[in-house]
GUMIBA-834586 format. One record per residue: x, y, z of N, C-alpha, C in turn. Coordinates in steps of 0.05 Angstrom, whole numbers, plus 32768, in hexadecimal, padded with zeros to 4 digits. Layout:
% residues N
+------+------+------+------+------+------+------+------+------+
|  n.u |  n.v |  n.w | ca.u | ca.v | ca.w |  c.u |  c.v |  c.w |
+------+------+------+------+------+------+------+------+------+
|    X |    Y |    Z |    X |    Y |    Z |    X |    Y |    Z |
...
+------+------+------+------+------+------+------+------+------+
END
This chain:
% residues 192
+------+------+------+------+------+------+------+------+------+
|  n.u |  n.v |  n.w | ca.u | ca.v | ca.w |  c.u |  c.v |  c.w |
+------+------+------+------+------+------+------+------+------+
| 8010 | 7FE8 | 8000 | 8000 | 8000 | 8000 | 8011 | 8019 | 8000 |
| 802F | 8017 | 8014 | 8038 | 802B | 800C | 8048 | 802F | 7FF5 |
| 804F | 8022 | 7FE6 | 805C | 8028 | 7FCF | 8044 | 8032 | 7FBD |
| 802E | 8020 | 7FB9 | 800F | 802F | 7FAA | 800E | 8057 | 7FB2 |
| 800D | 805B | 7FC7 | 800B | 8074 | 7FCA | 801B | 8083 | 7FCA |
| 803A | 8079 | 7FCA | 8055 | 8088 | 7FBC | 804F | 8090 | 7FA3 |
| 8051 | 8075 | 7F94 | 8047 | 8079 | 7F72 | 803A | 8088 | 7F6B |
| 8019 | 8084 | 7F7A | 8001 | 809D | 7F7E | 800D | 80B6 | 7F79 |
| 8013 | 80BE | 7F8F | 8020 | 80DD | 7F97 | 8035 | 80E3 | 7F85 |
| 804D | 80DA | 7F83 | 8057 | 80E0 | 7F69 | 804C | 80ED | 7F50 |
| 8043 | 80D0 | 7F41 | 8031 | 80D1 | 7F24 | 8022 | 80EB | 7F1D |
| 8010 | 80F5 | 7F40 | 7FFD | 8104 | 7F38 | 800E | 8127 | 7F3D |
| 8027 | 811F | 7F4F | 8036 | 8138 | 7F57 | 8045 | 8145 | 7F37 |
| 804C | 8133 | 7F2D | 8053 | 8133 | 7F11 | 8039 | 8142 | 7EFD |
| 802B | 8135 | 7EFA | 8010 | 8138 | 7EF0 | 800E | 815B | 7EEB |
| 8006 | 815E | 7F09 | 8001 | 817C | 7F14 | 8017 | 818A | 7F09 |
| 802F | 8187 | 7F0A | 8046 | 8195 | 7EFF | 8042 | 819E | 7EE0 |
| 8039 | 818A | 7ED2 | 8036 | 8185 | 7EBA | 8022 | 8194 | 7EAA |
| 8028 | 81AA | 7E9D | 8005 | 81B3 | 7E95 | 7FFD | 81A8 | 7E82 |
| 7FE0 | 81A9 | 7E85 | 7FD2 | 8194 | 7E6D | 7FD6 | 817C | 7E7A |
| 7FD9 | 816E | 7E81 | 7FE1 | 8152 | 7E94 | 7FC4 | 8148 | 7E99 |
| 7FBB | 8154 | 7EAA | 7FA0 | 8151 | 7EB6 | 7F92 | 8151 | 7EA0 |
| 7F8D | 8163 | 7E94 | 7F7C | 816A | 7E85 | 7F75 | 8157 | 7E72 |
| 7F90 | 814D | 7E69 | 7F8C | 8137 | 7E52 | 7F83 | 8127 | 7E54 |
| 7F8B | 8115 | 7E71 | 7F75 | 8101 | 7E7A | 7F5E | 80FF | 7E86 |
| 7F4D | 8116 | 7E81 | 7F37 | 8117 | 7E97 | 7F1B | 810C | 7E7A |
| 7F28 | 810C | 7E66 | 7F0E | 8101 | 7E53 | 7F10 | 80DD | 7E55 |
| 7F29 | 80D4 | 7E65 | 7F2B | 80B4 | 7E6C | 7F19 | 80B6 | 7E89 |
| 7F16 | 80C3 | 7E95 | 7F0D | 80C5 | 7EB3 | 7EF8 | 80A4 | 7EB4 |
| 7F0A | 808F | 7ECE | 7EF5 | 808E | 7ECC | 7F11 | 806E | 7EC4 |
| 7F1A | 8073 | 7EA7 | 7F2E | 805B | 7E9C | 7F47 | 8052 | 7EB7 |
| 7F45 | 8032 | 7EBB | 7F5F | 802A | 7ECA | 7F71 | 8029 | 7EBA |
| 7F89 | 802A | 7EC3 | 7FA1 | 8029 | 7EC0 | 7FAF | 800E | 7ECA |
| 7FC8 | 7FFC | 7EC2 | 7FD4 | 7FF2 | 7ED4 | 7FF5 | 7FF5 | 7ECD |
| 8006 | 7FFD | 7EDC | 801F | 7FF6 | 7EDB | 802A | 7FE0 | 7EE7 |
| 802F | 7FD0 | 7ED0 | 8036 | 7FAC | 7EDB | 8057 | 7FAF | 7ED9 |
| 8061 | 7FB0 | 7EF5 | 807E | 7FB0 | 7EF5 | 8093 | 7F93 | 7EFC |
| 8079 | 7F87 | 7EED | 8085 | 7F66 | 7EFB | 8085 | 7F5E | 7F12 |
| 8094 | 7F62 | 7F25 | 808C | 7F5D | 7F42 | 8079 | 7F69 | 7F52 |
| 806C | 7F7E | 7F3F | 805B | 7F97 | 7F56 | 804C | 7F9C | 7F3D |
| 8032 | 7F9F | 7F45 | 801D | 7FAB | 7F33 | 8013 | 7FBF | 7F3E |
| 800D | 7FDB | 7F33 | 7FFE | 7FEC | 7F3B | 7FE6 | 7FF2 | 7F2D |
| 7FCD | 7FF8 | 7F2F | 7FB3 | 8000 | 7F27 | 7FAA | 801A | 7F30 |
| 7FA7 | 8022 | 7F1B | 7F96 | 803E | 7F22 | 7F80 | 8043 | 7F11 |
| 7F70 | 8058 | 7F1A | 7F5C | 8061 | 7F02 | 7F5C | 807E | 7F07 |
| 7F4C | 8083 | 7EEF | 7F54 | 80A4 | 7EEA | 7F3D | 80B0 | 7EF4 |
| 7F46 | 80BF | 7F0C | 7F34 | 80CC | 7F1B | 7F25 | 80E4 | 7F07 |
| 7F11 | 80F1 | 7F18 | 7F02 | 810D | 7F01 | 7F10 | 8120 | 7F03 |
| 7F26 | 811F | 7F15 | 7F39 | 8140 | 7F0F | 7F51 | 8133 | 7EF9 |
| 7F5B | 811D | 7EF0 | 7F68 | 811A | 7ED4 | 7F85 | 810E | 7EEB |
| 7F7D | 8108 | 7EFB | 7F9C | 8100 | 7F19 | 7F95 | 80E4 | 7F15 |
| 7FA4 | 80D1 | 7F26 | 7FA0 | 80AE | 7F1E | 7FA0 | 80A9 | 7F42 |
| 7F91 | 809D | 7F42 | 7F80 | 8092 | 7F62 | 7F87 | 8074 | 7F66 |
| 7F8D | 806A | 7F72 | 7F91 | 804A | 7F7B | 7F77 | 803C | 7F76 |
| 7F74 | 8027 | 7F69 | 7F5C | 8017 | 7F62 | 7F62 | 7FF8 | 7F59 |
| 7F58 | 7FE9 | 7F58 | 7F5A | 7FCC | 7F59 | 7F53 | 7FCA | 7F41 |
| 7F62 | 7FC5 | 7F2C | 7F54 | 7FB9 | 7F16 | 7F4E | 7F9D | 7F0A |
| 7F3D | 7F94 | 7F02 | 7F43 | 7F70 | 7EF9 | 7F4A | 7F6E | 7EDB |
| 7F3C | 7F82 | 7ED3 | 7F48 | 7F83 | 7EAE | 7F47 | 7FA1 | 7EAF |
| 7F66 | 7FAB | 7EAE | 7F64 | 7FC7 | 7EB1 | 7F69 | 7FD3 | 7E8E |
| 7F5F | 7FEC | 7E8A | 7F5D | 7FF6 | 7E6C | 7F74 | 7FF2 | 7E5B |
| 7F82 | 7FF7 | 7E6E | 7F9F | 7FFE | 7E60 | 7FB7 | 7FF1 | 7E75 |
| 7FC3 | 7FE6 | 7E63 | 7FE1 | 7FDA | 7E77 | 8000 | 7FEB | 7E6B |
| 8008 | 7FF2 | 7E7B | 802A | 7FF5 | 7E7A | 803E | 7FEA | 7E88 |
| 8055 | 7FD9 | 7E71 | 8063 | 7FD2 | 7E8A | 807F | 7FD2 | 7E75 |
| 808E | 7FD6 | 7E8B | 80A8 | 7FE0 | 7E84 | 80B4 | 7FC5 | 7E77 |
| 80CC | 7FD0 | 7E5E | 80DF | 7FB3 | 7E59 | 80FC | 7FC6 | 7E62 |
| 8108 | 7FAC | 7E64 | 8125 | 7FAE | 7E6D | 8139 | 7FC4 | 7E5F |
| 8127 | 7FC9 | 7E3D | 8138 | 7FDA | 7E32 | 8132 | 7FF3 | 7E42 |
| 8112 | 7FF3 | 7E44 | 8113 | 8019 | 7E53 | 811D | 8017 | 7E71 |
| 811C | 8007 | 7E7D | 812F | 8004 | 7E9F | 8149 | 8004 | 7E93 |
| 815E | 7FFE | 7E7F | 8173 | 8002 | 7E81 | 8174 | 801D | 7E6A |
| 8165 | 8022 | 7E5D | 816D | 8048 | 7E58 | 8161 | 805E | 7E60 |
| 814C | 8054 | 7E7B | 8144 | 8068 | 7E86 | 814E | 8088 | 7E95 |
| 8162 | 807C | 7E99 | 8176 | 808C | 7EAC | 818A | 809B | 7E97 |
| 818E | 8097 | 7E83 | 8193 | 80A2 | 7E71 | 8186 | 80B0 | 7E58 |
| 8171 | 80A5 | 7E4E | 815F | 80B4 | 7E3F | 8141 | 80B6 | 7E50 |
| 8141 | 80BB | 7E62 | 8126 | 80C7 | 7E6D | 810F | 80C8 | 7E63 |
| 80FC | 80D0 | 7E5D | 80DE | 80CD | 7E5B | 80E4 | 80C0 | 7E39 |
| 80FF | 80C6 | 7E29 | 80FE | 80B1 | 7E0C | 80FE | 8098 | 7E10 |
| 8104 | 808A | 7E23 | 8106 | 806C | 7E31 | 80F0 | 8068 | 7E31 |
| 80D5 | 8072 | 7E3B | 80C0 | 8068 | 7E38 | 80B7 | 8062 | 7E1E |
| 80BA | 8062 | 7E08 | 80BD | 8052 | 7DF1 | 80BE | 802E | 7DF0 |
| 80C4 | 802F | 7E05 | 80D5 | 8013 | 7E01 | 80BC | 8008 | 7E17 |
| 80AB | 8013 | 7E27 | 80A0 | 8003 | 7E2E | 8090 | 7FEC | 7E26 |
| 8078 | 7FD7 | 7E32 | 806B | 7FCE | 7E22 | 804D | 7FDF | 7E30 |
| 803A | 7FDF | 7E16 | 801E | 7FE4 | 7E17 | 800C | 7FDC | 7E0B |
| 7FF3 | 7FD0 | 7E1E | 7FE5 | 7FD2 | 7E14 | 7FC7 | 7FCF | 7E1B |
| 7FB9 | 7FD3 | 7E10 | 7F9C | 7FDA | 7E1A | 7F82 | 7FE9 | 7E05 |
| 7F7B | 7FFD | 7E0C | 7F65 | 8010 | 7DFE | 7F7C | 8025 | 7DF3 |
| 7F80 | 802D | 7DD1 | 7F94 | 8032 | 7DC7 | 7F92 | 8050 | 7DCD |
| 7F7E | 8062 | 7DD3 | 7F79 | 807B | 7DD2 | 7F85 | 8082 | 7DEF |
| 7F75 | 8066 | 7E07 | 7F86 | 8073 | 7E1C | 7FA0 | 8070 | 7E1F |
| 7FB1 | 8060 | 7E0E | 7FCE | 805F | 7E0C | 7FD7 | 8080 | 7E00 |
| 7FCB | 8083 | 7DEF | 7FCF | 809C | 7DDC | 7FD8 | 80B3 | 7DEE |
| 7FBF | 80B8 | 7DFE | 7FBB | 80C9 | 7E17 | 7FDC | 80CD | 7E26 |
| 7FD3 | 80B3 | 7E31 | 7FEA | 80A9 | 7E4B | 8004 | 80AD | 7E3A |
| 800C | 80A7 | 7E20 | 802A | 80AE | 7E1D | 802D | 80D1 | 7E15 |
| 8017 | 80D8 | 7E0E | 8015 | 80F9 | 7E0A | 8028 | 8100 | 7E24 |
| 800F | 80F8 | 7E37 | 8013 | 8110 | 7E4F | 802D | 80FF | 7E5E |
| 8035 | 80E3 | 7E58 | 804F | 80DB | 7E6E | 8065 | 80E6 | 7E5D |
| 8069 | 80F4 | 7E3F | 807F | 80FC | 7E36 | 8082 | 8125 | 7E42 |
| 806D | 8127 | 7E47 | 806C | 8147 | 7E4C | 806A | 8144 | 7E6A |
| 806F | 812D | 7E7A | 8073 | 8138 | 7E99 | 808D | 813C | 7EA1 |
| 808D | 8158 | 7EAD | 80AE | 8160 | 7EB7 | 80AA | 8163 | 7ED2 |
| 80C6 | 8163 | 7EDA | 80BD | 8163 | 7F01 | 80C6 | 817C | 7F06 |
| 80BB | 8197 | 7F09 | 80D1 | 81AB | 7F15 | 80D6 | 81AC | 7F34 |
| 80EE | 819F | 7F34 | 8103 | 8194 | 7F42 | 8103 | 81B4 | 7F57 |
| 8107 | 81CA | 7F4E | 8109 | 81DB | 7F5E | 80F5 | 81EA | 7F63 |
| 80E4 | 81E2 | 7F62 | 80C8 | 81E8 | 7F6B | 80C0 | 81E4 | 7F8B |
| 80CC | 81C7 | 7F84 | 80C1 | 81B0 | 7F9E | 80D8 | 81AC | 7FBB |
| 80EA | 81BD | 7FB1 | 8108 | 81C3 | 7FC3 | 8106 | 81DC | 7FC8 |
| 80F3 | 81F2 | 7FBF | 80F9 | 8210 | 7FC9 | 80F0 | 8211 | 7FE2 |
| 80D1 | 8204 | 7FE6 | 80C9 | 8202 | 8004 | 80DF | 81F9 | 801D |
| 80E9 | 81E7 | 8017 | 80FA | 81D5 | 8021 | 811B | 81EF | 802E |
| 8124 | 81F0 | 8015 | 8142 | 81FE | 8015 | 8144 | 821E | 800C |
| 8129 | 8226 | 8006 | 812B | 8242 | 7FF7 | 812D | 823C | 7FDF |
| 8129 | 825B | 7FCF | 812A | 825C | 7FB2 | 814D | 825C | 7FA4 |
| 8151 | 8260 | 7FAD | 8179 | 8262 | 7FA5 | 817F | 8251 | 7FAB |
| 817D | 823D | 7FC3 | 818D | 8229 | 7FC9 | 817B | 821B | 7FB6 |
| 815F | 8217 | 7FAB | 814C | 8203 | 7FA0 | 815B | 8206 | 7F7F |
| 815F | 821F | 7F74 | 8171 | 821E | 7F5D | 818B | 8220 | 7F59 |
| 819A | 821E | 7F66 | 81B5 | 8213 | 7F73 | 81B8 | 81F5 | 7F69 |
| 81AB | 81E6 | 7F83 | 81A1 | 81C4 | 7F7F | 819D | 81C0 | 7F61 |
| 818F | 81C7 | 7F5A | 817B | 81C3 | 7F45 | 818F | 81C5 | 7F26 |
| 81A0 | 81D7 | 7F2B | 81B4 | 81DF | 7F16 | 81D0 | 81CE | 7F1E |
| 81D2 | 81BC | 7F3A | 81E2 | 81AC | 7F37 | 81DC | 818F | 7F33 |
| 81CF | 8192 | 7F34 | 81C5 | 8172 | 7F31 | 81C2 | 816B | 7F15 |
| 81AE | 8185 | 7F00 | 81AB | 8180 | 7EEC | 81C7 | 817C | 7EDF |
| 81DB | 8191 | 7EE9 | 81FA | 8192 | 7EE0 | 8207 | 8175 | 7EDD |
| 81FB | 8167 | 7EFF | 8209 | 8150 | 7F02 | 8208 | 813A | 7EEE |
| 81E7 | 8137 | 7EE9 | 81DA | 8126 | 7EDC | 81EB | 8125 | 7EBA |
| 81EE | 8147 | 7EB3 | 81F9 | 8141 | 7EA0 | 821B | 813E | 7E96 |
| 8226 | 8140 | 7EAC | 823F | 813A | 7EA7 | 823C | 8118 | 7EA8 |
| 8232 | 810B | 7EBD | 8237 | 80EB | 7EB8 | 822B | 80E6 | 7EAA |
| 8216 | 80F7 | 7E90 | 8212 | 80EC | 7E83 | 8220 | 80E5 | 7E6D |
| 822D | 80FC | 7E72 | 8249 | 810B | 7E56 | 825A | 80F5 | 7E61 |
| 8266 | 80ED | 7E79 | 827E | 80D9 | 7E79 | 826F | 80B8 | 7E75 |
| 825F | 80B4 | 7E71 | 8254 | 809C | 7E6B | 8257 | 809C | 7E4C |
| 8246 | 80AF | 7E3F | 824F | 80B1 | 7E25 | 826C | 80B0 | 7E1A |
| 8280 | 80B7 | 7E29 | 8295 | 80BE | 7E20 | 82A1 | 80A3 | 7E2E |
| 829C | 8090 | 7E3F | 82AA | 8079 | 7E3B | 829B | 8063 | 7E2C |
| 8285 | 8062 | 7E23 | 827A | 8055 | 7E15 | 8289 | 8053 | 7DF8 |
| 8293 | 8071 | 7DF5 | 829A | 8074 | 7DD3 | 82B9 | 806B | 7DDC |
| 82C9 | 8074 | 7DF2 | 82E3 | 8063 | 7DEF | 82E0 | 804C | 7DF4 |
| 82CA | 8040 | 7DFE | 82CE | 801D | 7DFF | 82CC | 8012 | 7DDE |
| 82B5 | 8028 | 7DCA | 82B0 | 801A | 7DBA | 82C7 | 801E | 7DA5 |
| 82DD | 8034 | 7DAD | 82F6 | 8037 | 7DA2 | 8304 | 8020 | 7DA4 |
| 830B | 8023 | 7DB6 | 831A | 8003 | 7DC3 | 831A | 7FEA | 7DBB |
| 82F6 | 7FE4 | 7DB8 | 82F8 | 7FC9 | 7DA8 | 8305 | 7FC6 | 7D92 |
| 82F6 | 7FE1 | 7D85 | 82F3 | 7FE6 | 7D62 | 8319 | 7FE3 | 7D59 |
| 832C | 7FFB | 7D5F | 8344 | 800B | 7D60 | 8354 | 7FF2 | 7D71 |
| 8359 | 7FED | 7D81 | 836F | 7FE5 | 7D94 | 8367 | 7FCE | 7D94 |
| 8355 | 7FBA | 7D98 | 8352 | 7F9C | 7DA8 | 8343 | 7F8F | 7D81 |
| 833F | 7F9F | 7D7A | 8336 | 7F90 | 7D64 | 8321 | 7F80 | 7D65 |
| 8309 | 7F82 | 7D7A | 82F3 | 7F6D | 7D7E | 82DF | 7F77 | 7D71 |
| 82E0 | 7F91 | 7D69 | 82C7 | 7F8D | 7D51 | 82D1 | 7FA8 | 7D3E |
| 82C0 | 7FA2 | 7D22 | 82BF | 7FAB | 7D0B | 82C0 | 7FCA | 7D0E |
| 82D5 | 7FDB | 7D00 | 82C3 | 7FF4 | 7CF3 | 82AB | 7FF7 | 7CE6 |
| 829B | 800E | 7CE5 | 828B | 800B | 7CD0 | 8291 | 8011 | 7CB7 |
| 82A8 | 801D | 7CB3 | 82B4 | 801F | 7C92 | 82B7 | 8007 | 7C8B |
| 82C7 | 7FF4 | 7C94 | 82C6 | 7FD9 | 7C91 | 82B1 | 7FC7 | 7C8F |
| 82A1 | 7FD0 | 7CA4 | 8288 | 7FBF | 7C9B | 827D | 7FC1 | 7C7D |
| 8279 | 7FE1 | 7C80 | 826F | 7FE9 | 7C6A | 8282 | 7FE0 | 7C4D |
| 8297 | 7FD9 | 7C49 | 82A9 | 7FCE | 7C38 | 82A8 | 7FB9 | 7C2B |
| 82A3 | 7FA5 | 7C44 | 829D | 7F86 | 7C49 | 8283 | 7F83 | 7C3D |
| 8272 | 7F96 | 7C41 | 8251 | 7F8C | 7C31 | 8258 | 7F99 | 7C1E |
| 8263 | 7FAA | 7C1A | 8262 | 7FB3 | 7BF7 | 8269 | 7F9C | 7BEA |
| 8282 | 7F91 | 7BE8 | 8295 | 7F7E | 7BDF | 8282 | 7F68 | 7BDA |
| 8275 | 7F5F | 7BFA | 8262 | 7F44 | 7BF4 | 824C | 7F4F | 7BE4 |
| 8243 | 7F5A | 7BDE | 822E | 7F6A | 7BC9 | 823F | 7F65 | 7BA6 |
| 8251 | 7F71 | 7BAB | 825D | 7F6A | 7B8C | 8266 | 7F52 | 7B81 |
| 826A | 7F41 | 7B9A | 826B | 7F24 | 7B9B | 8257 | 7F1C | 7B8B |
| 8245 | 7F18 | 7B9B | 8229 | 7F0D | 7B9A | 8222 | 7F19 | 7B75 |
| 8226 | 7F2D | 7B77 | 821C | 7F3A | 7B59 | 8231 | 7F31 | 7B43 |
| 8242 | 7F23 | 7B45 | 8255 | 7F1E | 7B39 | 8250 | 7EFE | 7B37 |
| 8251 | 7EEB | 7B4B | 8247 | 7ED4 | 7B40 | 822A | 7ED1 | 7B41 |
| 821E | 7EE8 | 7B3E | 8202 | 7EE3 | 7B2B | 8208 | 7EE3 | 7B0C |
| 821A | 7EFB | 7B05 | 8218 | 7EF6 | 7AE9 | 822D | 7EDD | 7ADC |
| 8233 | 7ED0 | 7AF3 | 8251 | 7EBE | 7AE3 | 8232 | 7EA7 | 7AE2 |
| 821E | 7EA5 | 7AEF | 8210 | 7E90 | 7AE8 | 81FF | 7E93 | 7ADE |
| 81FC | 7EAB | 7ADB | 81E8 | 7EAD | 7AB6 | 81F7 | 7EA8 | 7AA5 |
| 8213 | 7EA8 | 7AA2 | 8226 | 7EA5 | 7A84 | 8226 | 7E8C | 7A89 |
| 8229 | 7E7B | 7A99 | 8229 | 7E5D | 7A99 | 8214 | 7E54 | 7A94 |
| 81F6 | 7E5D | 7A96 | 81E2 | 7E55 | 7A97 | 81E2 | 7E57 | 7A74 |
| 81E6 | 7E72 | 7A68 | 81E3 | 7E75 | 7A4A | 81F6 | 7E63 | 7A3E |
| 820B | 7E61 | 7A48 | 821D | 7E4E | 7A3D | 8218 | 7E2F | 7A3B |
| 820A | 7E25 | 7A49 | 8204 | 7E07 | 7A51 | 81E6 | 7E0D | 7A43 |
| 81DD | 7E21 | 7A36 | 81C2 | 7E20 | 7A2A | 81C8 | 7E20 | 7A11 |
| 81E6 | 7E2D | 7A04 | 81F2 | 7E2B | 79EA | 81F0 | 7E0E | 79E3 |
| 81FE | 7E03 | 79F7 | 8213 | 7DEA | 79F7 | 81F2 | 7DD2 | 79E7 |
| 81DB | 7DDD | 79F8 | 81CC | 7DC1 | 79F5 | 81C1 | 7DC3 | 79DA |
+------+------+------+------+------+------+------+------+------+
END
């Protein structure tokens, strides 16, 4: 129950942040939801203010549930990772639900000014975002020297000039003993 009303409070804290959020879902009012996270199911339905309420569903409208690709690029491509989920259900209320889950932002310093003040709340707010993107920048940047590494130094995999070489070549191959067996074919059609 308490993780249900974490999720709750979240989803709809987001929601509110979000304009148009509400709004978009209040013509589903009424439609359940389920987020099937494999070990944990959550159910909701869409209350009349366009917010998502805890509810039991047995065949709920619409299902979402995450695959492994969007848990492992979530943290790096953010609300684009939801792409990768799986869905499915009533196609309009999917329509809806990916509208408004790609346009929810959290302002982060919104919800820290009460807390720490307005300076310290955009302070935080401008380091974190900073932080986020520097490890994002050094992740990228050892990703591309690992994929140097293989490619350049260890030799475990292909360039793509090479690749691209290698299929040309097998392409001219292939087009090359096509026509050596049409001349054999006309030849052995002389012959008879």
């Amino acid at each position: 129950m308490i993780a249900e009303g974490l999720f709750e409070r979240s989803l709809n804290h987001l929601l509110q942040q979000s304009p148009g959020a509400t709004e978009a879902l209040l013509r589903h009012a009424g439609c359940s939801v389920r987020f099937d996270l494999t070990l944990k199911q959550f159910d909701f339905r869409i209350a009349d203010d366009g917010c998502f309420s805890e509810s039991v569903a047995d065949t709920p409208d619409a299902v979402i549930r995450p695959t492994a690709a969007l848990l492992t690029r979530l943290p790096f491509f953010g609300r684009e990772a939801l792409r990768h989920a799986e869905y499915s259900g009533d196609p309009a209320l999917l329509a809806t639900l990916d509208r408004v889950f790609k346009q929810l932002t959290w302002d982060v310093e919104a919800d820290l000014a009460p807390v720490v003040g307005d300076i310290a709340a955009h302070r935080l707010h401008t380091l974190g975002r900073d932080t986020l993107a520097g490890m994002a920048q050094a992740a990228s940047a050892i990703g591309h020297n690992a994929s140097e590494y293989l490619v350049e130094e260890a030799e475990l995999m292909a360039r793509a000039v090479d690749v691209t070489r290698f299929n040309r070549d097998v392409d001219t191959l292939a087009d090359d003993v096509a026509r050596l067996d049409a001349r054999l074919h006309l030849l052995e059609a002389g012959d008879a």
